[in-house]
N, C-alpha and C positions, 0 to 999 in steps of 0.2 A: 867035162861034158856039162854042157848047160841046161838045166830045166826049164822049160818052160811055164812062163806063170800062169796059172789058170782061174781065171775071176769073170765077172760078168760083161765087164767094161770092154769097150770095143778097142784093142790092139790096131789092126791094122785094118782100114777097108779096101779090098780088092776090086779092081777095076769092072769086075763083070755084077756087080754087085750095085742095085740102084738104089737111091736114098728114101724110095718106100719102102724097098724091102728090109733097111734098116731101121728107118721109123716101128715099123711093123713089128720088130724084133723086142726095139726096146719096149714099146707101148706091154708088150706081151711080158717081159722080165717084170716092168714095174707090177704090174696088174698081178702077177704070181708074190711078188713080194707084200703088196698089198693083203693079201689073203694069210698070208702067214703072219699079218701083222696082227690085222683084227680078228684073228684067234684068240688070242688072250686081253684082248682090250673092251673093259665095259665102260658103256656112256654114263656118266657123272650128269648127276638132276640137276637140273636146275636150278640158282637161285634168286631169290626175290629179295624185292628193293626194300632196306628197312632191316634185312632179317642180320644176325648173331654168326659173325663167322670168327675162325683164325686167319690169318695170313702170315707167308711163310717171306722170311727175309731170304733173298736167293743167296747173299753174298755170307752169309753168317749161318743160314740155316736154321733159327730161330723162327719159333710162330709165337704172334704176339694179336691180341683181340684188336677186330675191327668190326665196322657195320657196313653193309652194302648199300649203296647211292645209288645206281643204277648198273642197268648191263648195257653194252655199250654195242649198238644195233650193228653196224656194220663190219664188224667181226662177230666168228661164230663164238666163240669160249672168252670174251676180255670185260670186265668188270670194274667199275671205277668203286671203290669202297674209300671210308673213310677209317684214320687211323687215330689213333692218341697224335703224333708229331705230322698230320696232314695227308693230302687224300694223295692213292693211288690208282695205278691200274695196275691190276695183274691180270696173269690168265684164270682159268679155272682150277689148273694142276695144281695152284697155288696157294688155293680158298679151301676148306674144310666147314662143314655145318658144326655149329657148335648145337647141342640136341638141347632141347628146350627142356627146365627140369617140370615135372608134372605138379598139378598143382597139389596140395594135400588135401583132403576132403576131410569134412566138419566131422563126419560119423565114423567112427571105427569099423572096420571089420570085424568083429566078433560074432563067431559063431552062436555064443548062446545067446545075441541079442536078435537073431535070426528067424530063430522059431517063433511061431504063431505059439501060443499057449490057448488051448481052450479050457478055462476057469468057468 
């Protein structure tokens, strides 16, 4: 006995069946998978030209320091940065902030230099 496969993809279209009401189907599939998608996806900030990133070699897996050159207007996430061995593009997936260390302040924090003393 043979089972029949059961997945989202359109098998077979029957003749009484019109190619809006097909349209219509898929539009509604995609639009539902959509919604399961960006459940768990958060948008990544933006970055600016100049700033400290990594970048991730796709083929090796390795992230090796670059800096950002610009973002590149006509795609929404692709970024030209520049590298030690010359510039790329990647996407965003690709790029990671590197966090800027803070800077260290002249004065300690010490409590007892904190209090007021009235002499």
């Amino acid at each position: 006995m043979k089972s029949k496969l059961q997945d989202n993809l359109p098998r077979k279209i029957t003749r009484n069946h019109n190619s809006d009401d097909i349209i219509t189907r898929l539009e509604q599939r995609q639009e539902k998978q959509k919604q399961y998608h960006d459940q768990h996806v958060k948008p990544l900030p933006a970055l600016q030209s100049g700033q400290s990133v990594s970048v991730q070699n796709p083929s090796t897996g390795k992230w090796s320091l670059a800096t950002i050159k610009e973002k590149i207007f006509n795609t929404p996430r692709s970024y030209q940065v520049d590298t030690p061995t010359g510039e790329l593009r990647r996407s965003r997936i690709h790029l990671r902030e590197i966090p800027s260390m803070p800077q260290s302040s002249t004065t300690t924090n010490n409590p007892d230099n904190s209090r007021c003393s009235d002499i």
